[in-house]
Jmol script that loads the backbone (N, CA, C; Angstrom):
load data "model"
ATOM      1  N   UNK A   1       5.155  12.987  17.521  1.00  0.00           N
ATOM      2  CA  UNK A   1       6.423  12.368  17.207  1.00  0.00           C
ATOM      3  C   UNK A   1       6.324  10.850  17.314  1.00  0.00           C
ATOM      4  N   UNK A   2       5.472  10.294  18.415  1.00  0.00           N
ATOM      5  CA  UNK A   2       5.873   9.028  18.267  1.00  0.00           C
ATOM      6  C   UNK A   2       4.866   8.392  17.313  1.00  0.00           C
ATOM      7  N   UNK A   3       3.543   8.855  16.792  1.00  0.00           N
ATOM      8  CA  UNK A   3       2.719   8.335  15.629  1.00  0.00           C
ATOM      9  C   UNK A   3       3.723   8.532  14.230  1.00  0.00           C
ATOM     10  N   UNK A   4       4.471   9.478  14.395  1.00  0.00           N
ATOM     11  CA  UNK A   4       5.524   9.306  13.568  1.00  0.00           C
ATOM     12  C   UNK A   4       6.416   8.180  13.082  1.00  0.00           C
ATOM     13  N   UNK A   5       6.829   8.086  14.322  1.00  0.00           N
ATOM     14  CA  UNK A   5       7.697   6.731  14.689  1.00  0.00           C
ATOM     15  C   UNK A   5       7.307   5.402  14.024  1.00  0.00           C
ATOM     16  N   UNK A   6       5.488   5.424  14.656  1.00  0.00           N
ATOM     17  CA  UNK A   6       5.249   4.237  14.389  1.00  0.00           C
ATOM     18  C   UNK A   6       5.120   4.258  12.644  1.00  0.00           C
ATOM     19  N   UNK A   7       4.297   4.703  12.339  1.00  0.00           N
ATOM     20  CA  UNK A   7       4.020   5.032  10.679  1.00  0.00           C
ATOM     21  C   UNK A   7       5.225   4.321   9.793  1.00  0.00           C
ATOM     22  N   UNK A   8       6.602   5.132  10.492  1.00  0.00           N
ATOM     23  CA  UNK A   8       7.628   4.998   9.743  1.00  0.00           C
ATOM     24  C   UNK A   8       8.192   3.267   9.620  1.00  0.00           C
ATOM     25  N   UNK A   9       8.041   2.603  11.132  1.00  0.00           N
ATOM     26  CA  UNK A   9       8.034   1.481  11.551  1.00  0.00           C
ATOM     27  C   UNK A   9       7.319   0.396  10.767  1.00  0.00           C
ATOM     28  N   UNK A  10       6.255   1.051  10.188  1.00  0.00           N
ATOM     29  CA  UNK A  10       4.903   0.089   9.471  1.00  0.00           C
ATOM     30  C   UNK A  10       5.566   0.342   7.831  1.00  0.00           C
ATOM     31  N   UNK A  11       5.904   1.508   7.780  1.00  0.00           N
ATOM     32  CA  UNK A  11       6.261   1.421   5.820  1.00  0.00           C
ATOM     33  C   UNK A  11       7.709   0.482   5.865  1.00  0.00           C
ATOM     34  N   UNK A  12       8.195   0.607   6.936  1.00  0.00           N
ATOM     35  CA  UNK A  12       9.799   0.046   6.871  1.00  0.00           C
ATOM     36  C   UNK A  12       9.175  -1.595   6.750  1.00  0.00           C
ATOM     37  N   UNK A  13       8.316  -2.010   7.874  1.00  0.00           N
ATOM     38  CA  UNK A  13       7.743  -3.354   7.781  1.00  0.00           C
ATOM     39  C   UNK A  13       7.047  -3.825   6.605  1.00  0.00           C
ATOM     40  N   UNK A  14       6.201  -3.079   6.226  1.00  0.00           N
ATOM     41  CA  UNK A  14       5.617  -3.738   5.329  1.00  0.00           C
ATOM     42  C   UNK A  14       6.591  -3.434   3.608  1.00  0.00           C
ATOM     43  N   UNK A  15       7.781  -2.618   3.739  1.00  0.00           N
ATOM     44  CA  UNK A  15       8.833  -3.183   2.344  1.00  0.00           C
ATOM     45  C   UNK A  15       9.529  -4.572   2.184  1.00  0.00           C
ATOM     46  N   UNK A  16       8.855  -5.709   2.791  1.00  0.00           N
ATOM     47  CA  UNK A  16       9.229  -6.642   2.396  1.00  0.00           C
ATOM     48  C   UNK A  16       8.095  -7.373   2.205  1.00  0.00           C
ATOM     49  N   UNK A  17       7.461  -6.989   1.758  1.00  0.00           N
ATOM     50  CA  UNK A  17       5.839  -7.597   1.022  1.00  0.00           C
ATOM     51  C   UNK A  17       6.247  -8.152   0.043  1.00  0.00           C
ATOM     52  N   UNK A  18       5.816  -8.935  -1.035  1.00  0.00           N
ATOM     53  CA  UNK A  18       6.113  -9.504  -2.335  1.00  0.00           C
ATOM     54  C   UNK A  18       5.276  -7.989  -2.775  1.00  0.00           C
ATOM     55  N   UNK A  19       6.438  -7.903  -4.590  1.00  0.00           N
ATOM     56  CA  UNK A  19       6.115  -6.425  -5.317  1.00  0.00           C
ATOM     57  C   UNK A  19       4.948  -7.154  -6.135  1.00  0.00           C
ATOM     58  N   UNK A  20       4.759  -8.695  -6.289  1.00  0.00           N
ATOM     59  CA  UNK A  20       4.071  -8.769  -7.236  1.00  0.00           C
ATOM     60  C   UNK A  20       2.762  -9.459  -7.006  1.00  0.00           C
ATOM     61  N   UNK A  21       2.226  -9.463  -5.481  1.00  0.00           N
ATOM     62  CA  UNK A  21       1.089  -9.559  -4.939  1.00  0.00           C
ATOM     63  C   UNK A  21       0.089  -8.487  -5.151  1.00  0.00           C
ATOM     64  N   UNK A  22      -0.874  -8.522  -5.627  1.00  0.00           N
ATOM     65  CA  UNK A  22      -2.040  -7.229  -5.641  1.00  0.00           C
ATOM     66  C   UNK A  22      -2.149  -7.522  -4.257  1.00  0.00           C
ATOM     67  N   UNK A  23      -2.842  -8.199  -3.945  1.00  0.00           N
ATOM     68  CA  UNK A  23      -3.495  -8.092  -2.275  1.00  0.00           C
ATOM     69  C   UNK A  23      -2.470  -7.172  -1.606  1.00  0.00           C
ATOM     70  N   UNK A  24      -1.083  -8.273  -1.594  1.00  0.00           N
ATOM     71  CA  UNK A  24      -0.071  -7.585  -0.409  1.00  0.00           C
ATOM     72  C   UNK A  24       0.165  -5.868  -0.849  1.00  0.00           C
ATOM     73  N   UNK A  25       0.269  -5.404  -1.840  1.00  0.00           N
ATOM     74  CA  UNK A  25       0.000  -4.209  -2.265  1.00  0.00           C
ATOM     75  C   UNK A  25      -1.093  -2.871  -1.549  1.00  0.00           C
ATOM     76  N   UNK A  26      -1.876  -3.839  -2.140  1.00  0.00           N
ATOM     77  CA  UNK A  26      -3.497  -2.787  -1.525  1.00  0.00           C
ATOM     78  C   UNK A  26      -3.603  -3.101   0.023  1.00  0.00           C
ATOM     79  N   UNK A  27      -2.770  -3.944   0.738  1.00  0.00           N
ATOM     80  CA  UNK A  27      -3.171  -4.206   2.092  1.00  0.00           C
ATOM     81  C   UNK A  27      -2.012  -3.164   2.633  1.00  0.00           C
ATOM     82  N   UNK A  28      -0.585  -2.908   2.238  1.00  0.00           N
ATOM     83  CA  UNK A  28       0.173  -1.901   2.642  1.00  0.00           C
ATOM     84  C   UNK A  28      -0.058  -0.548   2.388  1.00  0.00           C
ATOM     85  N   UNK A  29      -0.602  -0.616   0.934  1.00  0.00           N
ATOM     86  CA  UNK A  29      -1.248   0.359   0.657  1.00  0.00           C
ATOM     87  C   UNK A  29      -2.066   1.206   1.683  1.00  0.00           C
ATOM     88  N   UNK A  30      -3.335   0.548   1.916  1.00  0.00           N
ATOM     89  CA  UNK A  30      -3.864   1.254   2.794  1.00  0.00           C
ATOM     90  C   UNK A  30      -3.594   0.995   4.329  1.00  0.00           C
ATOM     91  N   UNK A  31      -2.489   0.432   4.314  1.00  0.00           N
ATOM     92  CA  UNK A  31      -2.181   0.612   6.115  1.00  0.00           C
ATOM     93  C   UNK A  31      -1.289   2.410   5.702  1.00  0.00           C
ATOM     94  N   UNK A  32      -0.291   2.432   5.257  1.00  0.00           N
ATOM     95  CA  UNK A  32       0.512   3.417   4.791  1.00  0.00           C
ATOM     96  C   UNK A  32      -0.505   4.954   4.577  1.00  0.00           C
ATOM     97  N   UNK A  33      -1.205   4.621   3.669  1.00  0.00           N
ATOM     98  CA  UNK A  33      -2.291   5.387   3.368  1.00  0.00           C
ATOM     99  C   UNK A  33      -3.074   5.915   4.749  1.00  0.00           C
ATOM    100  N   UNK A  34      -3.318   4.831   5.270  1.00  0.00           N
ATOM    101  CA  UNK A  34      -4.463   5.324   6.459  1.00  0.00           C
ATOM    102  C   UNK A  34      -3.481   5.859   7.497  1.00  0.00           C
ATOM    103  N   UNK A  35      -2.881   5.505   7.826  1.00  0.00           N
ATOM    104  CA  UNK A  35      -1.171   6.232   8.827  1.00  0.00           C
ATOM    105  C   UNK A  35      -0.896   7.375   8.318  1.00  0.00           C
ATOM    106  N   UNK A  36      -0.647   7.521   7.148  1.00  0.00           N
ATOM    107  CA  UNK A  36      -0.370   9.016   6.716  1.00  0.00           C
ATOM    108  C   UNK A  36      -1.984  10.057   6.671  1.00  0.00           C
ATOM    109  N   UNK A  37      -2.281   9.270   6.125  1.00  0.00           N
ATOM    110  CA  UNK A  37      -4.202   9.965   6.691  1.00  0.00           C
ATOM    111  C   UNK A  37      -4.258  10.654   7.547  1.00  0.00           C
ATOM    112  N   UNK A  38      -3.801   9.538   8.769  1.00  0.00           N
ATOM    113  CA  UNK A  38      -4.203   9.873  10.299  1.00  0.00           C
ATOM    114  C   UNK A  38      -3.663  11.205  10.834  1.00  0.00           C
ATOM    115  N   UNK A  39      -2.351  11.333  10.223  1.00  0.00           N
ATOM    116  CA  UNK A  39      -1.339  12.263  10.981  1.00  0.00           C
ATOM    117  C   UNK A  39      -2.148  13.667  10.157  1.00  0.00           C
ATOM    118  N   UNK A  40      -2.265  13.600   8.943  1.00  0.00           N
ATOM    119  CA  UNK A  40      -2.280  14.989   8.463  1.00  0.00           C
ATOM    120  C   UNK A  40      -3.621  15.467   8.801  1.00  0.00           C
ATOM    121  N   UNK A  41      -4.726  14.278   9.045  1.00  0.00           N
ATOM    122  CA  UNK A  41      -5.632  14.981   9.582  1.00  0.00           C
ATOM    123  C   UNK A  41      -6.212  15.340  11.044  1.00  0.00           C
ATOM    124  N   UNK A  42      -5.066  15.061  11.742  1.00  0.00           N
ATOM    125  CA  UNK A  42      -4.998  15.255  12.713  1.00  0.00           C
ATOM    126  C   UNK A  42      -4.106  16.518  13.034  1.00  0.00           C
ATOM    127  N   UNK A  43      -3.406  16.437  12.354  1.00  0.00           N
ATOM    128  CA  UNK A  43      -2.896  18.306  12.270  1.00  0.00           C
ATOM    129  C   UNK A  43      -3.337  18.897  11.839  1.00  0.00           C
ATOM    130  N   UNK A  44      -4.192  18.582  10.225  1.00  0.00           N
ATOM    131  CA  UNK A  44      -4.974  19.857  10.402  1.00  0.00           C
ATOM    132  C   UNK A  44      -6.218  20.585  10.778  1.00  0.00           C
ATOM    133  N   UNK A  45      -6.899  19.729  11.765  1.00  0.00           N
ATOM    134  CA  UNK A  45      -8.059  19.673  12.745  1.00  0.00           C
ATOM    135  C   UNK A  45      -7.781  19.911  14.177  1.00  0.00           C
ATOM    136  N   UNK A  46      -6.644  19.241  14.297  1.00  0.00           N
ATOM    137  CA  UNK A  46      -6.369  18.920  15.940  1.00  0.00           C
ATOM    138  C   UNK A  46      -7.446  18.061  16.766  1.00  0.00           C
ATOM    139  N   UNK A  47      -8.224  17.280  15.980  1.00  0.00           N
ATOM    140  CA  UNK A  47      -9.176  16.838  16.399  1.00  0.00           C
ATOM    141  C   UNK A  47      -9.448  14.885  16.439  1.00  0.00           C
ATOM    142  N   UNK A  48      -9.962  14.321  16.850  1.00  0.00           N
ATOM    143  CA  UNK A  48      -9.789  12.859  16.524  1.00  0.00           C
ATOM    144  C   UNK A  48     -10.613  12.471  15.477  1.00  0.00           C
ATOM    145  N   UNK A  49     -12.063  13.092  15.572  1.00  0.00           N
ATOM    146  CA  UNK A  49     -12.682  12.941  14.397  1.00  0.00           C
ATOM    147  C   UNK A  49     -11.501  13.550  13.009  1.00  0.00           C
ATOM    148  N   UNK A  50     -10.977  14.119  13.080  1.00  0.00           N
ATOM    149  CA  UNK A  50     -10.262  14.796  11.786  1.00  0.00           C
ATOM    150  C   UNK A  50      -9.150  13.813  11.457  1.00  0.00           C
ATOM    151  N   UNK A  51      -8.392  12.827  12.252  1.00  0.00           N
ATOM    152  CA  UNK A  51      -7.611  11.868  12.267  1.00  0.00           C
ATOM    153  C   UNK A  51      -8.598  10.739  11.738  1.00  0.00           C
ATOM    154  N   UNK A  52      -9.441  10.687  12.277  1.00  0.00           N
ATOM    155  CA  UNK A  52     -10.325   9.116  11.566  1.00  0.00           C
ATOM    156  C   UNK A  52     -10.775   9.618  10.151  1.00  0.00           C
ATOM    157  N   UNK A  53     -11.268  10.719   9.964  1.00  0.00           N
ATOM    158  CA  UNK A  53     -11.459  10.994   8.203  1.00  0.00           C
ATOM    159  C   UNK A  53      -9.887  11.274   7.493  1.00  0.00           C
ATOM    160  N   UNK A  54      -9.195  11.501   7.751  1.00  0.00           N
ATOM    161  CA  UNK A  54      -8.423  11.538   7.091  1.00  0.00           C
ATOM    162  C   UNK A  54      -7.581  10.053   7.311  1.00  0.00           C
ATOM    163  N   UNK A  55      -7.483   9.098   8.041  1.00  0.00           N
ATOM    164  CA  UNK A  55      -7.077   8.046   8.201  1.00  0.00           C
ATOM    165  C   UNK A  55      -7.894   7.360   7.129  1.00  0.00           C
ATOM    166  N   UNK A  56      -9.382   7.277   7.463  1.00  0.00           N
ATOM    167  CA  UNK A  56     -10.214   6.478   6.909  1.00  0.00           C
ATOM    168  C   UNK A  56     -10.001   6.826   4.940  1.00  0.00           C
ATOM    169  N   UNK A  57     -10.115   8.427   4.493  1.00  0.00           N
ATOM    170  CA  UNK A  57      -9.620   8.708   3.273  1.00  0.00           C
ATOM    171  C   UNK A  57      -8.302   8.039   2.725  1.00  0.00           C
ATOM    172  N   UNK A  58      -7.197   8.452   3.730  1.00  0.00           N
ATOM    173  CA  UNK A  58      -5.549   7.667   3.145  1.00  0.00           C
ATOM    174  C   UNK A  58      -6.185   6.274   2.790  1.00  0.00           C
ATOM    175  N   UNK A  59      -6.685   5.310   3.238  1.00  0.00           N
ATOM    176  CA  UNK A  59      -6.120   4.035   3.946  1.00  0.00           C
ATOM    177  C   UNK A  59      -7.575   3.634   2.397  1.00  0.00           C
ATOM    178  N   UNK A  60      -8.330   4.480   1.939  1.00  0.00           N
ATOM    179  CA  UNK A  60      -8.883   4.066   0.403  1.00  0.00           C
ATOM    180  C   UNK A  60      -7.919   4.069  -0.541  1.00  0.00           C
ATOM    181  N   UNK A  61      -7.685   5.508  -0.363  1.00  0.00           N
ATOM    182  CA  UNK A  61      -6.787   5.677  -1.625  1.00  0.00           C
ATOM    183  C   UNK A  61      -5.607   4.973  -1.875  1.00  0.00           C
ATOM    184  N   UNK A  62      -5.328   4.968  -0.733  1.00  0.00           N
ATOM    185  CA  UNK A  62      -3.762   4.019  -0.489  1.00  0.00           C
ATOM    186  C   UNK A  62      -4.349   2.873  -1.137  1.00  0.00           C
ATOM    187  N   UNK A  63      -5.199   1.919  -0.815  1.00  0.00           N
ATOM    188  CA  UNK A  63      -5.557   0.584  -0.975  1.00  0.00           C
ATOM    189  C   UNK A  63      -5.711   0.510  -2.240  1.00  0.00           C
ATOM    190  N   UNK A  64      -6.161   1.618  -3.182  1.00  0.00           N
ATOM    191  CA  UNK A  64      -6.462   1.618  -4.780  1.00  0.00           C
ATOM    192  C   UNK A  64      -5.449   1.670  -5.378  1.00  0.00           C
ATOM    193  N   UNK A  65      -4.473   2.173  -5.113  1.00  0.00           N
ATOM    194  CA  UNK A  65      -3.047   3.143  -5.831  1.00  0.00           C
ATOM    195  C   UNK A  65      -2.159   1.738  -5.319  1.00  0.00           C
ATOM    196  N   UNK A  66      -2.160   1.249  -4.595  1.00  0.00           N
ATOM    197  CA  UNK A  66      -1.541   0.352  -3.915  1.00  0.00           C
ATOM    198  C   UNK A  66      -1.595  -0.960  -4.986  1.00  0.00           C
ATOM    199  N   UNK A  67      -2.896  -1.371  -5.180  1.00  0.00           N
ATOM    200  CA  UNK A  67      -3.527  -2.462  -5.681  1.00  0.00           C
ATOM    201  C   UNK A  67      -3.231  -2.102  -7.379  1.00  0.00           C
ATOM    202  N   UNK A  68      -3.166  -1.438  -7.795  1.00  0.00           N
ATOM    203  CA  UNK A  68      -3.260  -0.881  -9.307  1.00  0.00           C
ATOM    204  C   UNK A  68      -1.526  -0.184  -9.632  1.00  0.00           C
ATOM    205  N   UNK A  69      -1.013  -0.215  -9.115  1.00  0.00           N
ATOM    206  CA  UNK A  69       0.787  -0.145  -9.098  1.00  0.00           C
ATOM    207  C   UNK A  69       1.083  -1.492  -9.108  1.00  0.00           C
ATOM    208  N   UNK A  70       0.529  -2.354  -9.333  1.00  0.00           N
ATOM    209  CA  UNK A  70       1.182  -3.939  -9.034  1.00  0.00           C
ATOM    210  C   UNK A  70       2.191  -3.879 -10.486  1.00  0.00           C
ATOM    211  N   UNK A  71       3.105  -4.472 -10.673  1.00  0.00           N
ATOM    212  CA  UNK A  71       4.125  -4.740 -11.486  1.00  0.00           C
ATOM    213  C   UNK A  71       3.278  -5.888 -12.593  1.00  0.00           C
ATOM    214  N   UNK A  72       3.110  -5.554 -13.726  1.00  0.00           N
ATOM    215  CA  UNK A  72       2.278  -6.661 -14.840  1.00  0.00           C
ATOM    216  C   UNK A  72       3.875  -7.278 -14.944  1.00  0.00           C
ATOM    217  N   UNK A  73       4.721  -8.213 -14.510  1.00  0.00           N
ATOM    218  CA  UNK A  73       5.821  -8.775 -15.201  1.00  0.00           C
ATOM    219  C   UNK A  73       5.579 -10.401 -14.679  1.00  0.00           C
ATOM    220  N   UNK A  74       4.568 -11.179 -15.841  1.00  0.00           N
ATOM    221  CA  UNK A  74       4.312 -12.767 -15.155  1.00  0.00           C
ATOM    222  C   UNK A  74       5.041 -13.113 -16.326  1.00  0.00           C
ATOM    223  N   UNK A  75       5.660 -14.201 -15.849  1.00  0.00           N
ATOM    224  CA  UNK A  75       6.095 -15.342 -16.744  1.00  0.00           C
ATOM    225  C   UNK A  75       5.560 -16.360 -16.889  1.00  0.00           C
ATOM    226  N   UNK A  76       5.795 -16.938 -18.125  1.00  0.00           N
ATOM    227  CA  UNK A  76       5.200 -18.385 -18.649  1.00  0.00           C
ATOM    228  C   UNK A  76       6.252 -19.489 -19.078  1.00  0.00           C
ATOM    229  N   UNK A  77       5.919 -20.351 -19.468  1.00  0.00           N
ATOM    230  CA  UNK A  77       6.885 -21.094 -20.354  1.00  0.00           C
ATOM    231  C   UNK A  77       5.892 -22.382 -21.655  1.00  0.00           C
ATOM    232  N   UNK A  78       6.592 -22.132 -22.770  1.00  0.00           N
ATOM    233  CA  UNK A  78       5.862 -22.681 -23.727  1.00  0.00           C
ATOM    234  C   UNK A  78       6.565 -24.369 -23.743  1.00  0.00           C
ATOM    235  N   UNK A  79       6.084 -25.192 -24.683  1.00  0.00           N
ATOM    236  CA  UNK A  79       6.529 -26.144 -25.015  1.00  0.00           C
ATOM    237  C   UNK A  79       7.944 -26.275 -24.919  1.00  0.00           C
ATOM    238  N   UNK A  80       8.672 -25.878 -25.453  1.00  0.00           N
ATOM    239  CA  UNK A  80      10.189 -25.995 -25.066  1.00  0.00           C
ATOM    240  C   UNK A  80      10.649 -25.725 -24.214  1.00  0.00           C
ATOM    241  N   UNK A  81      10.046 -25.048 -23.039  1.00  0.00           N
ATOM    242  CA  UNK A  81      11.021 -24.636 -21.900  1.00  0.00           C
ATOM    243  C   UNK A  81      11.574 -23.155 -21.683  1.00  0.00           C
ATOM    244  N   UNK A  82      11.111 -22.631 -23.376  1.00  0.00           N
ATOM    245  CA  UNK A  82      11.568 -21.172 -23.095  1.00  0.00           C
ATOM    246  C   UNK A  82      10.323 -19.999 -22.172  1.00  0.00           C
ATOM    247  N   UNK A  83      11.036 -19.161 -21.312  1.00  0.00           N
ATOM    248  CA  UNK A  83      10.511 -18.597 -20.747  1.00  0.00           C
ATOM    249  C   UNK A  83       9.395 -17.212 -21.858  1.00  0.00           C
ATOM    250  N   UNK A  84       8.858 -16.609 -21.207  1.00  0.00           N
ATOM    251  CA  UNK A  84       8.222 -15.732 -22.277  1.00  0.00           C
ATOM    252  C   UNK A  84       7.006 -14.419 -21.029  1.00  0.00           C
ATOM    253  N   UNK A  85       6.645 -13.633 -21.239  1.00  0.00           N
ATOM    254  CA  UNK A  85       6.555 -12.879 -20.604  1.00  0.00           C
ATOM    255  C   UNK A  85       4.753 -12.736 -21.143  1.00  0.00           C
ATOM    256  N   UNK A  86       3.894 -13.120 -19.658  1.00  0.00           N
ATOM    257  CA  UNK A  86       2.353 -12.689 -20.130  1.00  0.00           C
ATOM    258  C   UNK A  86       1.683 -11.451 -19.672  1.00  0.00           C
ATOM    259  N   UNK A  87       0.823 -11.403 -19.529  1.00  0.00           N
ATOM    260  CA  UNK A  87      -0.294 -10.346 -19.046  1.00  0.00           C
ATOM    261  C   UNK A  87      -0.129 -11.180 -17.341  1.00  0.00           C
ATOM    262  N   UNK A  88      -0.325 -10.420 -16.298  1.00  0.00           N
ATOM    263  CA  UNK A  88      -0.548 -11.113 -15.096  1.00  0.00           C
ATOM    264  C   UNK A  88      -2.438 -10.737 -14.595  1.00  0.00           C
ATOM    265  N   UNK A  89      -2.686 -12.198 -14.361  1.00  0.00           N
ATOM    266  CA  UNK A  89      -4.171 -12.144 -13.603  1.00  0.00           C
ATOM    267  C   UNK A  89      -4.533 -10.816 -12.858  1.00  0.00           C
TER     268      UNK A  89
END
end "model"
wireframe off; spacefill off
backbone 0.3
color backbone group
């Protein structure tokens, strides 16, 4: 219950990341990822080694899915001032 707690504590914290950071993404990503990891593989092992592979698994995948969900919405502006919508880095 209380790895619960905390987990929940860390996704609540880290929703105020910028949406349109890759880094800040893949870095919540796999905190989230590796927290949820931890718990399920720790229930379904009961074991600590089974919490660190499944921590260590979340906290990849999280970091990929995390990093690659980034929002493509960059803006530009041309000669006149009008705004216009690019590809983001």
């Amino acid at each position: 219950m209380k790895a619960a707690l905390i987990a929940c504590a860390m996704a609540l914290a880290l929703g105020g990341c910028s949406e349109y950071s890759r880094s800040d993404r893949a870095v919540g990503g796999a905190l989230i990822g590796g927290g949820t990891g931890a718990l399920v593989g720790a229930a379904a092992t009961g074991t600590g080694t089974g919490a660190l592979v499944g921590g260590l698994i979340g906290a990849g995948a999280g970091a990929v899915i995390g990093a690659e969900t980034t929002p493509k919405a960059c803006w530009a502006r041309d000669a006149y001032g009008n705004r216009y919508r690019v590809q983001c880095p």
